[in-house]
DOKOLFI-707247 format. One record per residue (C-alpha): residue number from 1; residue in one letter; chain; x, y, z. Coordinates in pm, 1 decimal. Example, Ala and Ser with C-alpha at 12.3 -4.5 7.8 and 13.67 -1.06 7.14 Angstrom:
BEGIN
- 1, A, A, 1230.0, -450.0, 780.0
- 2, S, A, 1367.0, -106.0, 714.0
***
This chain:
BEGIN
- 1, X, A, 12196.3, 11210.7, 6234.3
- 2, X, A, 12516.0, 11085.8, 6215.2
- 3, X, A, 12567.4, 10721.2, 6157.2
- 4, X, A, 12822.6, 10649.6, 6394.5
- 5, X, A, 12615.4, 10816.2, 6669.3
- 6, X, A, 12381.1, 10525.7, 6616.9
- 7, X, A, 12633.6, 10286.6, 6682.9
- 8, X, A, 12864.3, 10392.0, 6920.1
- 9, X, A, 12815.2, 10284.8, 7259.6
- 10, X, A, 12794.7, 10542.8, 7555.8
- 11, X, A, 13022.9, 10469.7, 7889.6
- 12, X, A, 12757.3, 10301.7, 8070.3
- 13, X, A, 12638.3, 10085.0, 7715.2
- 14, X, A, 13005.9, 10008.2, 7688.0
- 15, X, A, 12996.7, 9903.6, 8083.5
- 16, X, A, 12746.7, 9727.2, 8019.1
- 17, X, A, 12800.0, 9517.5, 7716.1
- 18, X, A, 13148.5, 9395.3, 7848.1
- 19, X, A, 13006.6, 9271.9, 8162.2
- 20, X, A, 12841.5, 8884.6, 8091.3
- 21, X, A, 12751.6, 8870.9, 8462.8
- 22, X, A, 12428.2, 9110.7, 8385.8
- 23, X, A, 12315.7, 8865.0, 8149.3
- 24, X, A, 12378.9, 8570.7, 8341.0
- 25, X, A, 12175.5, 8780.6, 8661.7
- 26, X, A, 11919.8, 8861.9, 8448.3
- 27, X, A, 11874.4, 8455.0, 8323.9
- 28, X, A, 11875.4, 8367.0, 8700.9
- 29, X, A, 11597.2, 8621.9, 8777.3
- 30, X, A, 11410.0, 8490.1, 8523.0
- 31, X, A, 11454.2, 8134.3, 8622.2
- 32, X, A, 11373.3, 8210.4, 8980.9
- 33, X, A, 11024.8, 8428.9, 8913.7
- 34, X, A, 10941.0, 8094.6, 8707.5
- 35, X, A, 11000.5, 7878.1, 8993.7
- 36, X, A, 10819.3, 8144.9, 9233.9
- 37, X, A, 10501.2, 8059.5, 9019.4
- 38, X, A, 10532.3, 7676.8, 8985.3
- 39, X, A, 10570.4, 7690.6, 9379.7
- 40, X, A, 10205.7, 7836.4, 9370.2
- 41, X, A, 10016.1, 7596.3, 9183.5
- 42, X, A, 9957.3, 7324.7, 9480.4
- 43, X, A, 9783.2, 7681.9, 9651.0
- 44, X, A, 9619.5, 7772.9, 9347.3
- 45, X, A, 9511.4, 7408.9, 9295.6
- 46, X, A, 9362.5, 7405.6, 9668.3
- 47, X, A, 9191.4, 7733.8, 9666.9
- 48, X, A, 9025.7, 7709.8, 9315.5
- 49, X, A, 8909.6, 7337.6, 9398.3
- 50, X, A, 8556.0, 7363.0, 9378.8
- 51, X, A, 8498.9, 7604.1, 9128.8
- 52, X, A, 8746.5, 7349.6, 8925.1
- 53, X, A, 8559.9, 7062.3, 9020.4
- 54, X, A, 8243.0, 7214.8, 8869.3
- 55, X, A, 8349.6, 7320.7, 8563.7
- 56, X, A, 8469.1, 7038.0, 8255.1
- 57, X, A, 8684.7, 7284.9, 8080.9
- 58, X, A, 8884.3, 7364.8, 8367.3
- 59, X, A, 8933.0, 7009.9, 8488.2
- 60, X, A, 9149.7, 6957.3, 8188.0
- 61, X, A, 9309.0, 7322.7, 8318.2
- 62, X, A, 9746.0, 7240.4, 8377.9
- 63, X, A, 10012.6, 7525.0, 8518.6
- 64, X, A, 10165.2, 7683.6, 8209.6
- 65, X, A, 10430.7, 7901.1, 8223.8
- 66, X, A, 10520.7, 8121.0, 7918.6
- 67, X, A, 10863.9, 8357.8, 7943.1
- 68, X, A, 10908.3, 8653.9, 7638.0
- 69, X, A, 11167.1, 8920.3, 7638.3
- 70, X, A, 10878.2, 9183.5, 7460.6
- 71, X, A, 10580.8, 9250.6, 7634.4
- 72, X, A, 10648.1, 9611.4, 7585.0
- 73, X, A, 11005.0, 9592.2, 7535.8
- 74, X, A, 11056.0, 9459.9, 7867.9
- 75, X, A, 11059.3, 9046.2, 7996.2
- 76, X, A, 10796.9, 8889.6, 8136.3
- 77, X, A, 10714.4, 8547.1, 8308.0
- 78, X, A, 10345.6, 8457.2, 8306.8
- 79, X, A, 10162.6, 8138.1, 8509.0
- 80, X, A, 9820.8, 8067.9, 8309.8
- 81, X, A, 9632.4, 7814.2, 8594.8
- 82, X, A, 9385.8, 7691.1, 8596.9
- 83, X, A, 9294.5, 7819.3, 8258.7
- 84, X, A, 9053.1, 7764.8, 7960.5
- 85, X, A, 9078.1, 7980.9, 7657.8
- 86, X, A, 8801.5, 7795.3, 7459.6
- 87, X, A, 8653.0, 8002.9, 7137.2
- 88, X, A, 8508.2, 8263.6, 7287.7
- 89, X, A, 8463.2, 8175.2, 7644.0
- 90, X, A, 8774.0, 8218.9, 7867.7
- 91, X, A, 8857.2, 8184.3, 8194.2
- 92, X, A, 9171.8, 8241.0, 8317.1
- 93, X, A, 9389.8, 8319.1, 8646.3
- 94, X, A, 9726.5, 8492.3, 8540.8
- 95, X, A, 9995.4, 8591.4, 8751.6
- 96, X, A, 10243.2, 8807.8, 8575.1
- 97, X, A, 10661.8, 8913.5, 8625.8
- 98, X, A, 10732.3, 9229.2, 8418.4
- 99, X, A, 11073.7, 9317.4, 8469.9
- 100, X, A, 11075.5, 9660.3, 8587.9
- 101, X, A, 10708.9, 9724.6, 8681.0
- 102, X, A, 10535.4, 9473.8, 8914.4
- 103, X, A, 10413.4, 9091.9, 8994.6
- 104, X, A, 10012.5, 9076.0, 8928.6
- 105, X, A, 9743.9, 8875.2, 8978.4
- 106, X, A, 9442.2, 8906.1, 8720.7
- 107, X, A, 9135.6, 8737.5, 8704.8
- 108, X, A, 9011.9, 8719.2, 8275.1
- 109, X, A, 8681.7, 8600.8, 8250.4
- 110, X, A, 8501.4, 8628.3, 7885.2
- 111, X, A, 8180.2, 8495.3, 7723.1
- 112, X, A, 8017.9, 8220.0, 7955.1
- 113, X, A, 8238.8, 8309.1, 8253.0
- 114, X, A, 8192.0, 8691.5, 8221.1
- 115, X, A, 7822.4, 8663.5, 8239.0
- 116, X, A, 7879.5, 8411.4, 8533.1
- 117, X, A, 8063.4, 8625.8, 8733.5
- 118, X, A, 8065.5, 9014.4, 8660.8
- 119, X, A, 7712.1, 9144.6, 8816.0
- 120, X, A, 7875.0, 8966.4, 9145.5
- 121, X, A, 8291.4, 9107.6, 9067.7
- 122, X, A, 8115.8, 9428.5, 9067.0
- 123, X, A, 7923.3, 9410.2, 9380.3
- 124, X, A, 8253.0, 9233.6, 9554.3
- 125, X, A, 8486.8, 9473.6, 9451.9
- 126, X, A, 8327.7, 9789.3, 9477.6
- 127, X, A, 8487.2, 10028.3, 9710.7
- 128, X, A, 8821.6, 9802.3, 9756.8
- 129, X, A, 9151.7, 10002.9, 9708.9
- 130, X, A, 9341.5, 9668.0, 9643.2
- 131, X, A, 9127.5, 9504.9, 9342.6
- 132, X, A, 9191.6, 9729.2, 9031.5
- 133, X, A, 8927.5, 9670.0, 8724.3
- 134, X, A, 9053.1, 9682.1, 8346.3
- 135, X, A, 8919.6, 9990.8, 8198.5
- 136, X, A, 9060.8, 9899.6, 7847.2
- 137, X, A, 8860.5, 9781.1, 7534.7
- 138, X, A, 9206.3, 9613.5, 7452.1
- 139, X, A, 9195.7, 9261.5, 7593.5
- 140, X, A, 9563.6, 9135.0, 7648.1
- 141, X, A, 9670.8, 9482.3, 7794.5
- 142, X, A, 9847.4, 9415.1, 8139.1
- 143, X, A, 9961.3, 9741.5, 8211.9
- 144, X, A, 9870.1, 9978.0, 8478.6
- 145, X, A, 9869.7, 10263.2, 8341.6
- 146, X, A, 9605.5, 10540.9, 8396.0
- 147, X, A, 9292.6, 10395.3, 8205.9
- 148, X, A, 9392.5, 10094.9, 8170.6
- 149, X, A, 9327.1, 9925.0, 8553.2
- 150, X, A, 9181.5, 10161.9, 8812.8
- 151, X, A, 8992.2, 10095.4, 9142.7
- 152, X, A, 8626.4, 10095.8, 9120.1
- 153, X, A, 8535.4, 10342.8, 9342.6
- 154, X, A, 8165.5, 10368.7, 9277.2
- 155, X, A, 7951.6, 10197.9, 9031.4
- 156, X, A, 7770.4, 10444.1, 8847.5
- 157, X, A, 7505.2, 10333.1, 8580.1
- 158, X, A, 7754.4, 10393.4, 8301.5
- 159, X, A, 8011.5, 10201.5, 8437.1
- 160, X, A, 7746.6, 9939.8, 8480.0
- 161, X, A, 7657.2, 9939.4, 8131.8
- 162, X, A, 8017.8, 9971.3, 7964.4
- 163, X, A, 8096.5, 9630.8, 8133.8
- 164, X, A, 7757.0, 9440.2, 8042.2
- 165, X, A, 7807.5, 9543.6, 7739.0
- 166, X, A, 8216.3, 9441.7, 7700.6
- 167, X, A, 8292.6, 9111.3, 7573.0
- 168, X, A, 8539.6, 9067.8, 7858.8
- 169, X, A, 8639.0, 9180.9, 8199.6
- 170, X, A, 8945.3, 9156.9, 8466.2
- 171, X, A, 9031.0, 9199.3, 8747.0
- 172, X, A, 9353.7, 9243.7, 8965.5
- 173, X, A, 9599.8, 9249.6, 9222.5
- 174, X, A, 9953.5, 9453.6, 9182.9
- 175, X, A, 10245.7, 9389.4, 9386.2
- 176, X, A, 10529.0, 9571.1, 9393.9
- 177, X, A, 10875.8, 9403.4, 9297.1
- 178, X, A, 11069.6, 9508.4, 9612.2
- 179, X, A, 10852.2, 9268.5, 9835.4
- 180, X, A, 10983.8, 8938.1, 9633.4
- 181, X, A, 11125.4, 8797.1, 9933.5
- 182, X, A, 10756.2, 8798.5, 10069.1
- 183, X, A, 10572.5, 8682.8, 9737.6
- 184, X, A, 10501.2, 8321.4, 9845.1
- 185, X, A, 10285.0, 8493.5, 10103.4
- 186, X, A, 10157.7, 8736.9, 9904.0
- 187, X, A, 10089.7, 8554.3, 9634.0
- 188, X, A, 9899.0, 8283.5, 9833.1
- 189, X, A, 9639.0, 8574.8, 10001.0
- 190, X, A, 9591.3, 8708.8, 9685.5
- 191, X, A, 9428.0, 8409.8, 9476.3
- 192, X, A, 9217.6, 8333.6, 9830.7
- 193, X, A, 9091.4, 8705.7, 9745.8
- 194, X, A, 8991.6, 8617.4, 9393.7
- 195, X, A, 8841.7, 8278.6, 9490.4
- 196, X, A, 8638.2, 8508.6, 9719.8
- 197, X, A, 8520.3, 8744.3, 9488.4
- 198, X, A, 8398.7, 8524.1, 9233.6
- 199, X, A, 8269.7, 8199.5, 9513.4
- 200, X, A, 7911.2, 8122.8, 9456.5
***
């Protein structure tokens, strides 16, 4: 290949790179899905009270917000709350902003917590088109990709067994980027749905 074709801009590169205002746009967006989430914890806080209040690991649990500009190439913005990645035992409510794709709620529960909770995600979840389940032996994967999250349609006795017998498991909720103007809403319905699944 020539060289130069490496590092030559095309019209809309060249469009692109002499135009600060994308950049600038693109800082603003991130800011503002950052705020989005912080405006969330008082309803997170509220609706993940008593399972809070129960637990010593998540009492200690504060709203932290991580931004990247690689999760797959792509940004991100990511809420951790309440949280507890302790050792091997994890519990974990993430809501997620990848540029491009989607807003998401997931639900990561591992060691303690999984065995808490997954005989009951299963029954809860079963059947509902809006909860997708992580298919994936890879842990930090937040895609939704085809084998990755899917809906749990019926739960046969392998599926049974492949998640008794994985360290983790997650659940989710995907929302699609073109109802931002809604998300508060959203947003708000969709941790009452988790607290749901997983209330004792």
């Amino acid at each position: 290949m020539d060289n130069n074709t490496k590092v030559t801009l095309s019209e809309s590169e060249l469009t692109m790179v002499t135009d600060k205002n994308i950049i600038l746009t693109k800082r603003a967006i991130i800011q503002k899905a950052a705020d989005l989430f912080m405006l969330q914890v008082p309803i997170i806080t509220n609706v993940f009270k008593a399972l809070v209040e129960n637990d010593v690991l998540l009492q200690a649990s504060i709203p932290k917000i991580t931004k990247g500009e690689n999760y797959k190439r792509l940004p991100y913005v990511i809420l951790d709350y309440p949280a507890s990645f302790k050792s091997e035992n994890i519990f974990a409510v993430r809501t997620m902003f990848w540029w491009g794709n989607f807003i998401s709620i997931t639900l990561h529960l591992k060691g303690i917590y999984k065995e808490q909770y997954f005989k009951q995600i299963l029954k809860e979840i079963k059947s509902d088109e809006l909860i997708f389940i992580s298919m994936s032996e890879e842990e930090w994967d937040h895609d939704f990709t085809l084998g990755n999250f899917e809906n749990l349609s019926e739960l046969t006795p392998n599926i049974y067994q492949k998640f008794e017998k994985q360290e983790f498991i997650k659940i989710a909720l995907k929302y699609e980027l073109h109802h931002w103007d809604m998300m508060q809403l959203i947003l708000a319905d969709g941790y009452k749905k988790i607290a749901e699944i997983i209330k004792t």
